[in-house]
Each structure stands twice: as C-alpha cells, then as structure tokens.
Backbone as CSV, one residue per row, in Angstrom:
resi,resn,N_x,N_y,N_z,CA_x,CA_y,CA_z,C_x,C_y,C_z
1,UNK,-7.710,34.167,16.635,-6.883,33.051,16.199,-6.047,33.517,15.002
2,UNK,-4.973,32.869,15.333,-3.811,33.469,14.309,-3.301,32.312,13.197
3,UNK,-3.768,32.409,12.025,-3.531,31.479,11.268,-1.516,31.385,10.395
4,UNK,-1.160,33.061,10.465,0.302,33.410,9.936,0.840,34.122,11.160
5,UNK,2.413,33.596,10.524,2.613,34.931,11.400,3.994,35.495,10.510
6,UNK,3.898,37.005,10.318,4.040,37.549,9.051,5.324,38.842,9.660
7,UNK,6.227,38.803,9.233,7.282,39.999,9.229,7.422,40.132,7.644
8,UNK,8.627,41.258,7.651,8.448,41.860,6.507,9.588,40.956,5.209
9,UNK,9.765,40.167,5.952,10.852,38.983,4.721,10.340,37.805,4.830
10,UNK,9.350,37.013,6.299,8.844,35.648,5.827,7.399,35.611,6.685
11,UNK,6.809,34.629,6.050,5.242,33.936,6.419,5.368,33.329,7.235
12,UNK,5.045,32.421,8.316,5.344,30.794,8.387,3.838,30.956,9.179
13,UNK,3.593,29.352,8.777,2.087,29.419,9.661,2.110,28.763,11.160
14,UNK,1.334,29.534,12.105,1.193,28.958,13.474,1.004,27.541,13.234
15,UNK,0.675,27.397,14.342,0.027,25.835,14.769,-1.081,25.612,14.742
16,UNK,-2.166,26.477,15.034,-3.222,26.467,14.151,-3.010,26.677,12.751
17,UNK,-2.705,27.654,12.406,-2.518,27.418,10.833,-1.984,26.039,9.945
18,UNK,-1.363,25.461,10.450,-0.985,24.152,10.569,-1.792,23.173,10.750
19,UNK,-2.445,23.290,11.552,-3.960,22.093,11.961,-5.055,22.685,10.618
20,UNK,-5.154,23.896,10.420,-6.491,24.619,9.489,-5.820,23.426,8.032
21,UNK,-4.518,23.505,7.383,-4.104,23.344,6.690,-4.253,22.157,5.708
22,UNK,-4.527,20.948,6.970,-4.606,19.897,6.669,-6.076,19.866,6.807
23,UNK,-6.697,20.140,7.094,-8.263,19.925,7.327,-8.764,20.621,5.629
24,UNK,-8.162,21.456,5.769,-8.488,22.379,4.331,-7.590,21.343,3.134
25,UNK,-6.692,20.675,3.094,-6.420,19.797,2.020,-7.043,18.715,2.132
26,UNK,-7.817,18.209,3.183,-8.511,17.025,2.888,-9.727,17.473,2.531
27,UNK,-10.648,18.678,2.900,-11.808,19.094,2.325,-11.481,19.607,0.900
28,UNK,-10.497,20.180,0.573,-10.163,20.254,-1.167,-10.433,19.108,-2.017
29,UNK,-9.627,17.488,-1.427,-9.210,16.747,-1.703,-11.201,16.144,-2.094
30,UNK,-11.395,15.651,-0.925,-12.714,15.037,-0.911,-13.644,16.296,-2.214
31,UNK,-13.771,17.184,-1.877,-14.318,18.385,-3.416,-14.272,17.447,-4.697
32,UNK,-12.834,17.408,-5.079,-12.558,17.131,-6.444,-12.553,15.709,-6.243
33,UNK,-13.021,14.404,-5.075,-13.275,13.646,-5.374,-14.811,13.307,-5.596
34,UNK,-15.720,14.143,-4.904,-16.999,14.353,-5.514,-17.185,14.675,-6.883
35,UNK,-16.716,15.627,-7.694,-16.570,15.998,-8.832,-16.321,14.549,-9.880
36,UNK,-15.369,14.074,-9.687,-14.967,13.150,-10.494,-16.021,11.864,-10.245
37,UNK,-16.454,11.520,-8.892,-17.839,10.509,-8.880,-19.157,10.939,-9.377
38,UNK,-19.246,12.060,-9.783,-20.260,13.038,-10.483,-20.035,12.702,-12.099
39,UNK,-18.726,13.001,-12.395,-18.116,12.735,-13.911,-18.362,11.208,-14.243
40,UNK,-18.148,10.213,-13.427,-18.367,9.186,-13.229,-19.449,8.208,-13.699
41,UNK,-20.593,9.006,-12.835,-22.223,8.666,-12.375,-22.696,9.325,-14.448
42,UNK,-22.202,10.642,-14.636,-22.829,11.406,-15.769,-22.092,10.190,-16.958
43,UNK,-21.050,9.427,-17.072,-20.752,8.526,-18.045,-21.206,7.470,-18.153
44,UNK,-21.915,7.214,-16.953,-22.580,5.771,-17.023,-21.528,4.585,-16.296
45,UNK,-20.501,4.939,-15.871,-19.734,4.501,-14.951,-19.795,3.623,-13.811
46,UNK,-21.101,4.247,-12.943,-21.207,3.702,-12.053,-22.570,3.366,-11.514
47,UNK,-22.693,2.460,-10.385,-24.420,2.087,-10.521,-23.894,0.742,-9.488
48,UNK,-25.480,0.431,-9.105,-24.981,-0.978,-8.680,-26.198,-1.902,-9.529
49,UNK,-25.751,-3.123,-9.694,-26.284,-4.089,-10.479,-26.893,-5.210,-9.748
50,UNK,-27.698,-5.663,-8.893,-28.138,-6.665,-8.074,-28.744,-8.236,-8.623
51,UNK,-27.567,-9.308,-8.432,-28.094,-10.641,-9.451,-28.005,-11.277,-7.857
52,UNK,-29.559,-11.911,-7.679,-29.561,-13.512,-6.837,-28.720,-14.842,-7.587
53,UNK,-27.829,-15.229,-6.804,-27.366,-16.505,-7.637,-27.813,-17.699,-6.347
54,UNK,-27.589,-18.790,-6.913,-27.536,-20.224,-6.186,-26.358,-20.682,-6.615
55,UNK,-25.821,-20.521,-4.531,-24.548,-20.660,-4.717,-24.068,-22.317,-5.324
56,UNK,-25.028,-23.477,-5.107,-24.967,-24.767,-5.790,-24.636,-24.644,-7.404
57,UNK,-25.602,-23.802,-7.560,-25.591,-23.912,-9.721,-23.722,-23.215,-9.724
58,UNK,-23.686,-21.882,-9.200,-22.137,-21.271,-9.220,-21.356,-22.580,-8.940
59,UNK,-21.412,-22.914,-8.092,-20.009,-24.158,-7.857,-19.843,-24.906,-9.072
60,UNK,-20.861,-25.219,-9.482,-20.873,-26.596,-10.249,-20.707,-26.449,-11.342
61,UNK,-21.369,-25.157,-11.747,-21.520,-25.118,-12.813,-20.555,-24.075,-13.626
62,UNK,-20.222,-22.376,-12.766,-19.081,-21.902,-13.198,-18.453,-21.708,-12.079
63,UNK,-17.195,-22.575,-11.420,-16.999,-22.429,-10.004,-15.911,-20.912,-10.533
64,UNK,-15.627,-20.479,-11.681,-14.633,-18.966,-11.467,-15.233,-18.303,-11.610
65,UNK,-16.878,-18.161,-12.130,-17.680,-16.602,-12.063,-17.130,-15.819,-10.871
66,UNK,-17.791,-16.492,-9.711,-17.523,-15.354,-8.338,-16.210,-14.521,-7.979
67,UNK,-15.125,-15.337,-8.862,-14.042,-14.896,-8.242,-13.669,-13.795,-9.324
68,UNK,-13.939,-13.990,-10.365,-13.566,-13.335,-11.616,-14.298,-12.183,-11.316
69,UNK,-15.799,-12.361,-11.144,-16.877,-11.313,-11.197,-16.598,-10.194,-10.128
70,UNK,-15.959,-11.042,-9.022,-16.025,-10.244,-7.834,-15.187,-9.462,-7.535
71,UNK,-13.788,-9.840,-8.188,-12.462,-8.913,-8.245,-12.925,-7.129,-8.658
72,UNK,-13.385,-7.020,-9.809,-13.589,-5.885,-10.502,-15.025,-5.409,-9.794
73,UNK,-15.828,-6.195,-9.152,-17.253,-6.098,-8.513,-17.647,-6.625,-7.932
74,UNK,-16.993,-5.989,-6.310,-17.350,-6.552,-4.891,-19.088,-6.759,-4.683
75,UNK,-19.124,-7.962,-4.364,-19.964,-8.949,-4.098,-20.595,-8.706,-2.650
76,UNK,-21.788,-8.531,-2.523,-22.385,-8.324,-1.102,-22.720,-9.721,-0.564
77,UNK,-23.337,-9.902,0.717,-23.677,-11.297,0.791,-25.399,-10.625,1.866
C-alpha cells in the first residue's frame, strides 16, 4: 500500500493516503482531547454530583433551580 506518491519536485498523497489522513487527524485530535479531560479530572474540574430531588418541593418551591441548574449541568432522569 502506497501512502505518497513521490517524483523528484512533488509529494501528493494517494487515496489511501488520503483515507490514512483523516483517520490519523481524528486519532491525533481525540489524543489531545484525552489529555485535556485528564488536565481537567487533575483540577478538580470534573466529576459527577448525584442530588434526589422531589419534583413537587422543585415546582413550588424553586420552580428555576432545574432550569438554571441544568443548563451548565445536564440533569439525568
């Protein structure tokens, strides 16, 4: 398999080389996005936080918690 194809003034890459290319910038890509969820996790950044509410007391009592809370911190059900 031929990833270049090479004379003595230009490169250009096959079509495989072309398919390798993009597979290899999204495995770069995903790398340094591990890295930075690592940098993340080591600052104290990230985590998940688990609160039972009653959705009655929320209505009534702060009906904008959920929406406020949930924007910045998607809400499981």
């Amino acid at each position: 398999m031929r990833l270049l194809n090479r004379t003595k003034s230009q490169v250009a890459l096959t079509e495989e080389g072309r398919a390798f290319m993009v597979d290899a910038r999204r495995i770069l890509a995903l790398a340094a996005e591990s890295v930075l969820a690592v940098q993340r996790l080591n600052r104290g950044e990230t985590g998940q936080l688990n609160i039972a509410i009653c959705p009655t007391l929320i209505s009534n009592c702060c009906p904008n918690a959920e929406g406020r809370f949930g924007k910045p911190f998607p809400i499981s059900r």
